[in-house]
ZAMARGU-4260 file (C-alpha; in steps of 0.2 Angstrom, whole numbers, plus 5000, padded with zeros to 4 digits):
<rodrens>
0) 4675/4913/5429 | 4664/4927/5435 | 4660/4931/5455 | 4642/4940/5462 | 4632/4939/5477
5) 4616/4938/5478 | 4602/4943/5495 | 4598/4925/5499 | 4602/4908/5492 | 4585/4898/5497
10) 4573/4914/5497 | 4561/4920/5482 | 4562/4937/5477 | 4547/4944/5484 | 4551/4937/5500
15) 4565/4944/5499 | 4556/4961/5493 | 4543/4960/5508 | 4558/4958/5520 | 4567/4973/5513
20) 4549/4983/5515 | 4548/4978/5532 | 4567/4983/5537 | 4566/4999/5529 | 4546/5003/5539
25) 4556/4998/5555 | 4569/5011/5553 | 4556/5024/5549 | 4545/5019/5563 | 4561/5023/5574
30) 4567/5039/5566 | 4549/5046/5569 | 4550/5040/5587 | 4566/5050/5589 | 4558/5066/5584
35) 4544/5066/5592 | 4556/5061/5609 | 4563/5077/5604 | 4552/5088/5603 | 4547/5085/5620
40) 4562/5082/5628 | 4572/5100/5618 | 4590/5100/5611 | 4603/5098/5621 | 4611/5080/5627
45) 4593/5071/5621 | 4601/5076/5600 | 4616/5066/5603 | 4606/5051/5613 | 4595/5050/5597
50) 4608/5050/5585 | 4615/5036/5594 | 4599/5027/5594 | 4597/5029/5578 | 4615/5022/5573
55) 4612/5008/5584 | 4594/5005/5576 | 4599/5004/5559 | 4613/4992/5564 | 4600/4983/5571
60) 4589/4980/5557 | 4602/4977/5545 | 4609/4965/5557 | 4591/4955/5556 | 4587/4959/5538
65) 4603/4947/5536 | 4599/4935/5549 | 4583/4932/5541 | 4590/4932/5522 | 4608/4925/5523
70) 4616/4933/5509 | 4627/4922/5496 | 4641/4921/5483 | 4639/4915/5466 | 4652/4907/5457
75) 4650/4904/5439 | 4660/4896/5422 | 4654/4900/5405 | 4655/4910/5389 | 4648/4924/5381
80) 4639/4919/5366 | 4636/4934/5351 | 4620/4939/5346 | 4610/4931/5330 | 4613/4947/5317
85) 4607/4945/5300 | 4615/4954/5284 | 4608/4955/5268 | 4618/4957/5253 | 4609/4966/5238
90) 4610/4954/5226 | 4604/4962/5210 | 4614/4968/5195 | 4615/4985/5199 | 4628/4980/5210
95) 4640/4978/5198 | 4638/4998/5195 | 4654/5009/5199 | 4651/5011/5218 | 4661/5018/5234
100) 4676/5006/5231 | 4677/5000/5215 | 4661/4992/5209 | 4647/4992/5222 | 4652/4972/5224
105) 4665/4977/5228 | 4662/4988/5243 | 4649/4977/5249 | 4663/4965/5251 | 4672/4980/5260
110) 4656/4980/5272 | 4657/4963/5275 | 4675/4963/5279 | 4672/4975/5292 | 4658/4968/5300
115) 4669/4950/5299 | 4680/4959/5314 | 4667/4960/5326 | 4670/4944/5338 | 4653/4948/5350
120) 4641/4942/5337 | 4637/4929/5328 | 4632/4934/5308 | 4622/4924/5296 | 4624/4931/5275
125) 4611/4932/5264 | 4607/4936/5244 | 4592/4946/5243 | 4585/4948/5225 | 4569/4939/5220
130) 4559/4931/5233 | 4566/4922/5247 | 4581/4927/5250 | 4597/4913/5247 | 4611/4904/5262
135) 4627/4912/5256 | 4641/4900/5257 | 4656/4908/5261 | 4665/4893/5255 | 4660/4898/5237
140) 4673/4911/5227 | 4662/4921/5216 | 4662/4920/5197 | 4666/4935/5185 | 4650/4941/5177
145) 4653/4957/5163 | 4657/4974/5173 | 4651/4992/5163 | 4661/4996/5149 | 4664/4976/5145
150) 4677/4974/5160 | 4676/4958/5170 | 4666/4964/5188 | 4666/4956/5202 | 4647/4948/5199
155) 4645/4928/5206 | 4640/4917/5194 | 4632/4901/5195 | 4617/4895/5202 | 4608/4894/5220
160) 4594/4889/5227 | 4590/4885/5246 | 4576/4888/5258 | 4579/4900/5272 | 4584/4895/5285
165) 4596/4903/5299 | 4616/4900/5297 | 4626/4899/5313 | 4642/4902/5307 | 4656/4911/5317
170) 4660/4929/5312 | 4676/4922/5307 | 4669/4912/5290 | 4663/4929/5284 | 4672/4929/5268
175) 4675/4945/5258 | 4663/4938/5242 | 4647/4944/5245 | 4638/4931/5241 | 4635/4914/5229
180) 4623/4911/5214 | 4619/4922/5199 | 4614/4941/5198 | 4596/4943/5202 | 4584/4952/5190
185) 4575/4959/5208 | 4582/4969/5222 | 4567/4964/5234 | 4571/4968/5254 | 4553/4966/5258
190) 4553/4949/5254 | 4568/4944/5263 | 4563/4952/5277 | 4546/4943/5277 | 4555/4927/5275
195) 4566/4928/5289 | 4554/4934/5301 | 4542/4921/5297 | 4557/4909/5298 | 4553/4896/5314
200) 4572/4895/5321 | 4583/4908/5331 | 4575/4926/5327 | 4588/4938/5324 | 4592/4950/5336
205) 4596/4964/5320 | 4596/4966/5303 | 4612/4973/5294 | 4608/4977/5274 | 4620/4981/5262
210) 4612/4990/5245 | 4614/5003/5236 | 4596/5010/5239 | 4589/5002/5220 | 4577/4991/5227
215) 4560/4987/5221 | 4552/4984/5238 | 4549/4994/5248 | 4547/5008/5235 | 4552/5025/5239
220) 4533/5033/5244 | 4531/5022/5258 | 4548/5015/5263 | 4545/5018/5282 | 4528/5006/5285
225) 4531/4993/5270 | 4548/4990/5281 | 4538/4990/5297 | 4525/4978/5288 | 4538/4969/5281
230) 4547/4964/5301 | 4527/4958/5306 | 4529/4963/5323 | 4547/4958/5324 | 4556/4974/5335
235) 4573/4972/5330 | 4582/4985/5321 | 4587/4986/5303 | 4606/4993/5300 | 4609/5001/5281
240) 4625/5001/5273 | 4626/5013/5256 | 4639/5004/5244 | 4636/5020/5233 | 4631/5038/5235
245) 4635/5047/5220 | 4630/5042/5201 | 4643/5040/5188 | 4640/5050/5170 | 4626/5043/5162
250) 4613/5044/5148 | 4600/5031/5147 | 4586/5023/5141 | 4578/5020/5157 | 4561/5011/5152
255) 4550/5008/5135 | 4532/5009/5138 | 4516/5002/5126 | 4500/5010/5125 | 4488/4996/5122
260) 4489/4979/5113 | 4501/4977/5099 | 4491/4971/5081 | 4498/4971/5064 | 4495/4985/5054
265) 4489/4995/5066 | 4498/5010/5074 | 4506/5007/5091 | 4512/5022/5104 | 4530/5019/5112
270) 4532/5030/5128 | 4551/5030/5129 | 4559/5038/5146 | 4575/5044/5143 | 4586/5050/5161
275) 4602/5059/5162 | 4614/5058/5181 | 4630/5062/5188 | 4630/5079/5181 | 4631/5074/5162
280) 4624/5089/5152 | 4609/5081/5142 | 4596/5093/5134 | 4591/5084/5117 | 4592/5067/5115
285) 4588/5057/5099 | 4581/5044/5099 | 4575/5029/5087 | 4565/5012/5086 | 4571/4998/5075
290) 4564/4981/5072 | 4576/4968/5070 | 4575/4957/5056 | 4582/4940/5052 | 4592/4945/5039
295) 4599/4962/5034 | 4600/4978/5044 | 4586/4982/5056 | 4568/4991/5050 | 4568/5008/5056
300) 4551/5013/5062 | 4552/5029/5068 | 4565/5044/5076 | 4564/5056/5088 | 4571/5067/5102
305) 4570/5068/5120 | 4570/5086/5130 | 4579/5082/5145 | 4574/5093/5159 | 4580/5090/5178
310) 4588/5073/5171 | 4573/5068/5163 | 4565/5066/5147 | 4550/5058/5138 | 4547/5055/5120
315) 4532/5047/5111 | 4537/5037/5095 | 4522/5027/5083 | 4526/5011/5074 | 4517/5000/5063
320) 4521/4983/5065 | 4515/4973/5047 | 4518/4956/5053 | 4510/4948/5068 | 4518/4934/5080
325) 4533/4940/5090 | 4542/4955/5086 | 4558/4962/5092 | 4561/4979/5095 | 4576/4989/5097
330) 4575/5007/5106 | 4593/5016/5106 | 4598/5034/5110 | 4613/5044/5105 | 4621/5050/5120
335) 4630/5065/5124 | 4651/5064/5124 | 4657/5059/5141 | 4645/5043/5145 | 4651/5032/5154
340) 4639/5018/5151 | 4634/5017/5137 | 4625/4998/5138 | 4612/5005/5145 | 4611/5017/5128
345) 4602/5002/5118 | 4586/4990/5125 | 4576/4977/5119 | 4556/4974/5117 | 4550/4957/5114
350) 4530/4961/5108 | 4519/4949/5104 | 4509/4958/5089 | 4490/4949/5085 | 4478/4950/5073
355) 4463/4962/5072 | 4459/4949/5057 | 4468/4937/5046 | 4469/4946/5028 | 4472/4934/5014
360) 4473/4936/4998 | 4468/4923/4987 | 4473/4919/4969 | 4465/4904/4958 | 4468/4899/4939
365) 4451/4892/4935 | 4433/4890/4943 | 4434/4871/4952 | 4426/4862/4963 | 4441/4863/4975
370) 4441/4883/4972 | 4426/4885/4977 | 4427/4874/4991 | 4440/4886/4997 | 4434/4902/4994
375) 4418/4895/5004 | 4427/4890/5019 | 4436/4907/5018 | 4422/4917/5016 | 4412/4907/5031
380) 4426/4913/5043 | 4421/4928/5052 | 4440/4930/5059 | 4448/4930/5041 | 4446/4945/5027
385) 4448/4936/5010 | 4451/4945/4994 | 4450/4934/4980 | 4451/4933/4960 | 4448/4920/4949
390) 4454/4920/4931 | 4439/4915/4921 | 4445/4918/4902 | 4464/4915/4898 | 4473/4927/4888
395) 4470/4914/4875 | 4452/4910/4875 | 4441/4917/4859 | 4427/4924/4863 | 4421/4933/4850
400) 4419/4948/4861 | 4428/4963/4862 | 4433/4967/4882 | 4421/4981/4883 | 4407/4968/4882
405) 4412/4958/4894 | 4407/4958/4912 | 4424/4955/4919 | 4438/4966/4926 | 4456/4964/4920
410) 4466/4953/4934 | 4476/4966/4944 | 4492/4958/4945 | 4503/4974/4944 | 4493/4982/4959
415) 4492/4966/4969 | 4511/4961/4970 | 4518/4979/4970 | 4507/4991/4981 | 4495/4980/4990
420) 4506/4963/4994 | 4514/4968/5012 | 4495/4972/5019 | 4490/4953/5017 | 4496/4941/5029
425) 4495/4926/5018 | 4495/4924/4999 | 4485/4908/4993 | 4491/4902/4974 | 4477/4890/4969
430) 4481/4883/4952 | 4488/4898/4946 | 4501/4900/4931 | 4513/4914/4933 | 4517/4917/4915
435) 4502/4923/4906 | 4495/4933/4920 | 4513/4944/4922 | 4517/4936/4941 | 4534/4931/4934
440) 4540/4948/4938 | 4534/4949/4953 | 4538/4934/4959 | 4556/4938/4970 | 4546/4952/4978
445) 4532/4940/4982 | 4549/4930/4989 | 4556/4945/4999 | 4538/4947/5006 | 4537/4927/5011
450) 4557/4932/5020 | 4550/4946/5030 | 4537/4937/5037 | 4524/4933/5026 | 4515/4918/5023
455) 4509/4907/5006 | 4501/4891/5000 | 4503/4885/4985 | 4490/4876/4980 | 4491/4859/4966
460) 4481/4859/4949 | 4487/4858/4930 | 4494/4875/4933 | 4503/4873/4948 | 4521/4872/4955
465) 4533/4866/4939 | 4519/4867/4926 | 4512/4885/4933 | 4531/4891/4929 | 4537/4890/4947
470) 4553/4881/4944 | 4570/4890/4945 | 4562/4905/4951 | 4567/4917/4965 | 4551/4910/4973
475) 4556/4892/4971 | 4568/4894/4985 | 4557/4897/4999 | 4545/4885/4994 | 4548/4867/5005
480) 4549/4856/4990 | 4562/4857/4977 | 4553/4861/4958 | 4568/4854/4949 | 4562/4838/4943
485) 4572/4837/4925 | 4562/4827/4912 | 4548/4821/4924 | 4530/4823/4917 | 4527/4840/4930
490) 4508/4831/4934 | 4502/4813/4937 | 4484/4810/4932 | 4483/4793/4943 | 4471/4793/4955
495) 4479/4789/4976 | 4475/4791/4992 | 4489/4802/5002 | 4499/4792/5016 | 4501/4803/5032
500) 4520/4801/5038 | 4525/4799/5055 | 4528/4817/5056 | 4512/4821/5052 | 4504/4808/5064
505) 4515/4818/5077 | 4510/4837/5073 | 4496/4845/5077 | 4495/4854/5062 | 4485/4837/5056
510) 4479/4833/5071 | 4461/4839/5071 | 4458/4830/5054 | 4466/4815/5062 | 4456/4815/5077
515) 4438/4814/5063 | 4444/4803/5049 | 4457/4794/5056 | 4474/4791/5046 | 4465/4785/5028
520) 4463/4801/5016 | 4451/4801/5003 | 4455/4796/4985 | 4464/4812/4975 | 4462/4813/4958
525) 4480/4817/4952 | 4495/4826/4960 | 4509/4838/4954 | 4527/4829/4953 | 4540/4839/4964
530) 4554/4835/4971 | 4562/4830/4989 | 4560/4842/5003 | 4570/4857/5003 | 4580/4860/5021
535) 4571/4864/5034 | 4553/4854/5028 | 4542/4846/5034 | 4532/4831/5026 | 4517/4829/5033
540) 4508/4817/5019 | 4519/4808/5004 | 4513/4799/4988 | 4511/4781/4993 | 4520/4774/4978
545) 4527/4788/4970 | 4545/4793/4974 | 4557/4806/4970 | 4577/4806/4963 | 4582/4801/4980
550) 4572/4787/4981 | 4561/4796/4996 | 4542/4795/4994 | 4535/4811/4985 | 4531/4825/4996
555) 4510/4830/4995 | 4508/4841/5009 | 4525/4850/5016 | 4529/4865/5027 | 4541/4876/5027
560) 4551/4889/5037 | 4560/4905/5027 | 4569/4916/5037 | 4554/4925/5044 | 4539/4918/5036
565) 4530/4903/5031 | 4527/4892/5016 | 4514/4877/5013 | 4514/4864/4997 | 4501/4854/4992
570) 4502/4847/4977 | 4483/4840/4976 | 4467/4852/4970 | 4456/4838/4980 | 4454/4842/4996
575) 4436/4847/4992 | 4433/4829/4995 | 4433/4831/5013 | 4419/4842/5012 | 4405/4833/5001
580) 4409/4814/4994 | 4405/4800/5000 | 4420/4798/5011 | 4416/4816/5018 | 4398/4808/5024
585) 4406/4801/5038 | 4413/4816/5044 | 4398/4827/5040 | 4410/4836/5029 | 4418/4845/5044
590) 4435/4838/5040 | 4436/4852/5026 | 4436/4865/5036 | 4447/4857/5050 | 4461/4855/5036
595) 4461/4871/5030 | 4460/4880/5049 | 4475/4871/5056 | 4484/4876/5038 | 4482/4892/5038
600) 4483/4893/5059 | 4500/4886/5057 | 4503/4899/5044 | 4499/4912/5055 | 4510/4903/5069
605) 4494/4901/5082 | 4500/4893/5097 | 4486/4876/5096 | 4498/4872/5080 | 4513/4874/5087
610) 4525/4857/5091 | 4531/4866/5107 | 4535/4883/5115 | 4550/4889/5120 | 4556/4904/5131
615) 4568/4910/5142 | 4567/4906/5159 | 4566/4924/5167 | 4573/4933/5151 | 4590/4934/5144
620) 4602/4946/5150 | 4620/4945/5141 | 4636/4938/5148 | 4626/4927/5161 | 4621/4910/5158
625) 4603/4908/5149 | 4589/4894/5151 | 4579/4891/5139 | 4562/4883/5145 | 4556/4871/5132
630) 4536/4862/5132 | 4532/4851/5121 | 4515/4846/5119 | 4507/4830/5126 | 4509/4816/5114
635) 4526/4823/5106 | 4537/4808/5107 | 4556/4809/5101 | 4570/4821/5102 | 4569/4839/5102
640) 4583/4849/5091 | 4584/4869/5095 | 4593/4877/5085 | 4599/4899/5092 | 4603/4910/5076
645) 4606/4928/5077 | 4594/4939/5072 | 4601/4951/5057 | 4616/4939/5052 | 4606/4924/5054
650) 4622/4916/5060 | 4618/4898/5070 | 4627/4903/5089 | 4620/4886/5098 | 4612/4869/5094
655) 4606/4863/5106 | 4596/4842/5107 | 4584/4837/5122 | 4574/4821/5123 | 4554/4823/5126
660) 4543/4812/5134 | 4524/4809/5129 | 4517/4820/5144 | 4521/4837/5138 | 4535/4840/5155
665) 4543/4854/5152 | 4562/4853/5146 | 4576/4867/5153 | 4591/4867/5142 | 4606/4879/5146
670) 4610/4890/5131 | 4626/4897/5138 | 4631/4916/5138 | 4625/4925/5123 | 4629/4944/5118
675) 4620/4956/5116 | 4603/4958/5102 | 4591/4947/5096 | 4589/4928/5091 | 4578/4916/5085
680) 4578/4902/5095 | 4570/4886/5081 | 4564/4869/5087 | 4563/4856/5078 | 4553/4840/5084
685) 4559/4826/5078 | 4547/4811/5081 | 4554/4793/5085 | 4555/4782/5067 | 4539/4776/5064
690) 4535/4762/5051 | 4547/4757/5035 | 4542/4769/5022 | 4539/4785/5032 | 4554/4794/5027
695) 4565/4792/5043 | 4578/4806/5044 | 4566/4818/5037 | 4563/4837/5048 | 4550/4836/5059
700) 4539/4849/5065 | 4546/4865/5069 | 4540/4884/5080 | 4550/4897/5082 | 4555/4912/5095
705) 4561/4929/5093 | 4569/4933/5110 | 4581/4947/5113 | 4597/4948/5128 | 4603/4967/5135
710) 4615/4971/5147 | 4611/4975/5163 | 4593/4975/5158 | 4580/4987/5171 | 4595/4986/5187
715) 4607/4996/5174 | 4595/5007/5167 | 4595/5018/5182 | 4612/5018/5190 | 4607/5030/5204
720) 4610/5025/5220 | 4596/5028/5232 | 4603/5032/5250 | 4589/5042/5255 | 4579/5026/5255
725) 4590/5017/5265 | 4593/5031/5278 | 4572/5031/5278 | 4574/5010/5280 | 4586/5013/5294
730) 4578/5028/5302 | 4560/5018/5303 | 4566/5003/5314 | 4577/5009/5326 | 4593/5005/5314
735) 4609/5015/5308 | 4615/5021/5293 | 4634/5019/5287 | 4646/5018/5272 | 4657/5002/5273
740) 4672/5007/5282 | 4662/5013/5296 | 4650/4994/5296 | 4661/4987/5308 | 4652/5002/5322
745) 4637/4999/5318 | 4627/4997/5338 | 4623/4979/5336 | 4615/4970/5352 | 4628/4965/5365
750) 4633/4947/5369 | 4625/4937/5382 | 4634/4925/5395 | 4630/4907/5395 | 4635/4898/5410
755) 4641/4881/5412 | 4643/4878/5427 | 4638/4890/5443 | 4642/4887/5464 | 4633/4895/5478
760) 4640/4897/5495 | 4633/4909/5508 | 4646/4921/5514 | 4646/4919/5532 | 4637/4902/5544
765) 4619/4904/5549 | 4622/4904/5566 | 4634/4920/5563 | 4620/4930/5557 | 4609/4924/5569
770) 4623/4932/5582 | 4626/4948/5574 | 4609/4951/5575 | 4603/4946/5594 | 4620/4957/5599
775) 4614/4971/5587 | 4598/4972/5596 | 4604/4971/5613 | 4616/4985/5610 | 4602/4996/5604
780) 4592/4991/5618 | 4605/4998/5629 | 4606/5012/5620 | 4588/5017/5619 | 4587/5014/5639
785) 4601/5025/5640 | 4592/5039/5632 | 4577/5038/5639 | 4567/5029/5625 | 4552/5015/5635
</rodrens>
């Protein structure tokens, strides 16, 4: 219970101003009255006489001043209710860093602890990291995320989202975990800030940040008005608390920069920035770019060394990348003795490397109709670079004609598969026999090309797959159908129409031909026998009567995945039917060239031939828990199958299964915590089982995604604290700047009463005034007569 007095209980307060004016004249007009009485009358008894009307004057305007207010007490119940202060928590990974007590986690939870103590306001915790920032729930223990040096931090695990609203909760819930939900991959106070502000409940009354300066807005060049635009008008003051001051020992590779578009074959600049801090001695660096590979060792692409000056270094590195799709880069250093973070010594580039042009080569047995159908569509394409030889006299043919004489050049199969094979992006076999051309030589370094990336079709004919001396080959095992076929005649002369499966209905590799002909192929002349699907195939058409040792229909058109490349089989030399027969009419022979564009587009991994995509949502950062964003396109119907395998070991680390719908909705699956380096996320689309007959359980259509996880990624790459940024935060709005033990000091605004219940009573009866006042007056009359005064 308080108690105050007020002038008057019934009176505004410019009444009760005008009244004081009019007193305070009144006595004025009666001290000048007294000295000009003075000065006419001299010293003597008329001083003592004035004083004494003046005493009694002022008595007597007092005296009516209160008769005409009537002064009150004021009697009130309530309580004092804290201010709305705001702390933000720096969310990001940095701040599991070595900081001022432990990690900076740490001493943010030492910030908060102190700020917990003070009872005369009321605080409301925030994450701040990317976009809005998230409620912190104090309810919520934090979960261990991976500290430097492997340790087990203090980082909060999980998952958080929520809008921002204003928390009321008492300053005694404040709970020594900083905050709830995962590490954030931004450290943006502008954003917060902007939130909040714009936020339409209880504005704060002040801001309290905890951060260690790291932040990616505002930047450092114009901290002080980016802070001020940030608040958008709201003049409250923003508090700083520095979890960190001092960096620890530390060699890093602080960012990896591109000039211009990554293209196969073509060399690329790497700008590397290398930074030393907390006084490690640093002066040349090496440094080197690897490519990681699915199997074997990484590529190394190119060395260098970093001059370190003032804790900085740059170094320019080229690479030439010789396959295109996505590519996974690893840039290291080795750093001095006495680092003491060395994760930050290794990161990852994920590039997405095009093509200036497709470059094929192109190999064919004999001159046919389906050859030169081919060679045609390849030549007509302005976006593909063809080089292509045909055999036109076999090693057998007389000719009666020494080699001299004739106008042909000997096939350059030594050249081709030795020097010249890694600078093609995809190798067509069209009817070709290995044996009496010298191929068979070459043909497990035409394998290793197909393992790093490389693509090929093998094309059917009389001199194809088994009867072209394929089988039991080193490059027999990266072809999708197995060539092992015992006694079987290796070729069937009986004419057929191709049945498309029910994977082939469902993946858009066949999907342009579909959409001109329909499902009904044209009539093919023969086919080469092979035999079931290899792991990992695809059958996109089968024989309709023919069948393998399995029973299963014989594959006609298969693709297949190999550690890092591509393989096609089609076992028809037909396909020149869908560009001029009578069934091509109906098309205008366009079904050709349809055929042969998404085949080779597949090959070449373009994304309209692709069953689905898949990323990770925001990135992969190691020891946290990945996402991985799965979209299928529209019209895939069944489950979806994603297998993660290690890039280098090829070792399968997660399988993971997800239904799919017909409209194309993205699917997020959680891929759990993964360790640091790259991996190869397959999926496999497995349409729902069609009719009897389509080879249920076979492997539907499959893409692929290199993706690579770091520790720490950017927030550890630069473990400098920033506290000049926060002094300049502070400094721009009014605020403070402190270390943690010294939050709970900070000047926050002071509390403010409520009352609930409040009592007037004047302090003395009206009529008393009223008295005091006519008895003041007539005394000062007395006086004044007494002295002479009219």
């Amino acid at each position: 219970m308080t108690r105050s007095f007020a002038p008057s209980g019934d009176l505004t307060s410019p009444i009760v101003a005008v009244a004081c004016v009019v007193a305070v004249l009144s006595f004025g007009l009666l001290v000048l009255e007294l000295v000009r009485a003075r000065g006419r009358a001299g010293g003597g008894a008329a001083g003592g006489a004035a004083v004494g009307t003046a005493l009694t004057g002022a008595l007597a305007v007092l005296a009516l001043l209160a008769a005409i207010l009537r002064p009150v007490a004021i009697t009130s119940r309530g309580s004092l209710v804290g201010p709305k202060v705001v702390v933000l928590v720096d969310g990001s990974r940095s701040m599991d860093l070595p900081g001022l007590a432990g990690t900076r986690r740490d001493s943010a939870a030492q910030a908060l602890a102190e700020l917990g103590k003070r009872a005369d306001v009321r605080l409301s915790r925030y994450l701040f990291g990317e976009g809005a920032p998230i409620p912190a729930d104090a309810g919520v223990a934090p979960v261990p995320a991976p500290a430097p040096g492997g340790s087990a931090g203090a980082a909060p695990g999980g998952s958080a989202a929520a809008a921002p609203g204003v928390s009321a909760a008492p300053a005694a819930s404040v709970a020594p975990a900083p905050a709830p939900g995962r590490p954030q991959r931004r450290s943006d106070l502008s954003a917060a800030l902007e939130a909040l502000a714009r936020a339409a409940d209880e504005r704060p009354a002040a801001f309290v940040v905890v951060s260690d300066g790291r932040l990616d807005r505002p930047g450092p060049e114009d901290t002080a008005a980016a802070t001020r635009a940030a608040l958008e008008g709201l003049g409250v003051p923003v508090h700083t608390v520095a979890v960190a001051t001092e960096s620890v020992r530390d060699a890093s590779v602080r960012a990896v920069r591109t000039s211009g578009a990554a293209v196969a074959h073509q060399p690329l600049s790497l700008r590397i920035d290398i930074g030393c801090s907390g006084g490690l001695p640093c002066d040349g660096v090496p440094v080197v770019a690897r490519e990681l590979r699915e199997q074997g060792a990484p590529t190394t692409l190119a060395t260098g060394t970093a001059r370190v000056q003032d804790g900085v270094g740059t170094v320019d590195l080229g690479v030439t990348l010789d396959r295109a799709g996505t590519r996974i880069l690893e840039v290291a250093i080795q750093a001095p003795d006495g680092d003491e973070l060395p994760e930050n010594d290794v990161r990852y580039v994920t590039l997405d490397v095009a093509r200036d042009r497709i470059r094929v080569l192109h190999v064919a047995g004999r001159p046919t109709y389906d050859v030169r159908a081919l060679r045609m569509w390849l030549k007509a394409d302005a976006s593909v670079d063809v080089v292509a030889f045909f055999i036109l006299r076999t090693p057998g043919d007389a000719v009666n004609a020494t080699s001299d004489e004739l106008a042909l050049i000997p096939f350059p199969v030594d050249e081709l598969f030795s020097v010249h094979l890694s600078s093609f992006d995809a190798v067509v076999l069209q009817d070709f026999d290995a044996e009496p051309y010298g191929l068979t030589k070459h043909l497990p370094a035409l394998a290793q090309y197909v393992d790093k990336g490389g693509g090929l079709i093998m094309v059917g004919g009389p001199n194809a797959f088994v009867q072209g001396n394929y089988a039991r080959t080193r490059l027999a095992r990266v072809l999708p159908v197995d060539l092992d076929i015992g006694r079987t005649q290796p070729v069937d002369l009986g004419a057929f129409a191709p049945r498309v499966t029910a994977a082939g209905r469902a993946a858009p590799v066949l999907a342009p031909l579909l959409a001109l002909i329909g499902d009904q192929m044209p009539e093919m002349p023969g086919t080469n026998v092979v035999g079931d699907p290899l792991p990992g195939a695809t059958v996109l058409m089968a024989h309709p009567t023919r069948t393998t040792a399995s029973g299963a229909p014989m594959p006609v058109l298969s693709l297949g995945e190999h550690e890092s490349g591509r393989t096609i089989a089609l076992t028809i030399d037909g396909s020149h039917r869908l560009l001029f027969s009578a069934f091509a009419s109906s098309s205008a022979g366009r079904a050709h060239g349809a055929f042969w564009d998404a085949l080779l587009g597949w090959l070449m991994r373009d994304p309209r031939f692709e069953p689905a995509s898949i990323e990770p949502r925001g990135g992969c950062l190691a020891g946290e828990e990945t996402s991985l964003v799965l979209r299928p396109l529209a019209g895939q119907r069944g489950a979806a199958k994603v297998t993660i395998a290690r890039l280098g070991s090829g070792a399968v680390v997660r399988t993971l299964e997800a239904r799919i719908g017909e409209g194309g909705e993205p699917v997020e699956l959680a891929a759990g915590r993964l360790e640091p380096g790259g991996y190869a996320a397959t999926v496999e689309i497995v349409p729902a089982r069609g009719a009897a007959g389509d080879g249920g359980g076979q492997k539907g259509a499959t893409t692929r995604r290199d993706f690579a996880c770091e520790r720490g990624g950017d927030e550890w790459a630069d473990p400098r604290p920033d506290v000049a940024r926060l002094e300049a935060i502070a400094r721009a709005t009014g605020g403070t700047s402190v270390l943690p033990p010294a939050a709970g000091s900070l000047p926050l605004p002071a509390a403010t009463q409520v009352a609930s219940e409040r009592h007037v009573a004047p302090l003395l009866p009206p009529w008393t005034w009223t008295l005091a006042a006519a008895v003041a007056l007539g005394a000062h009359w007395i006086v004044r007569r007494r002295g002479g005064l009219a």
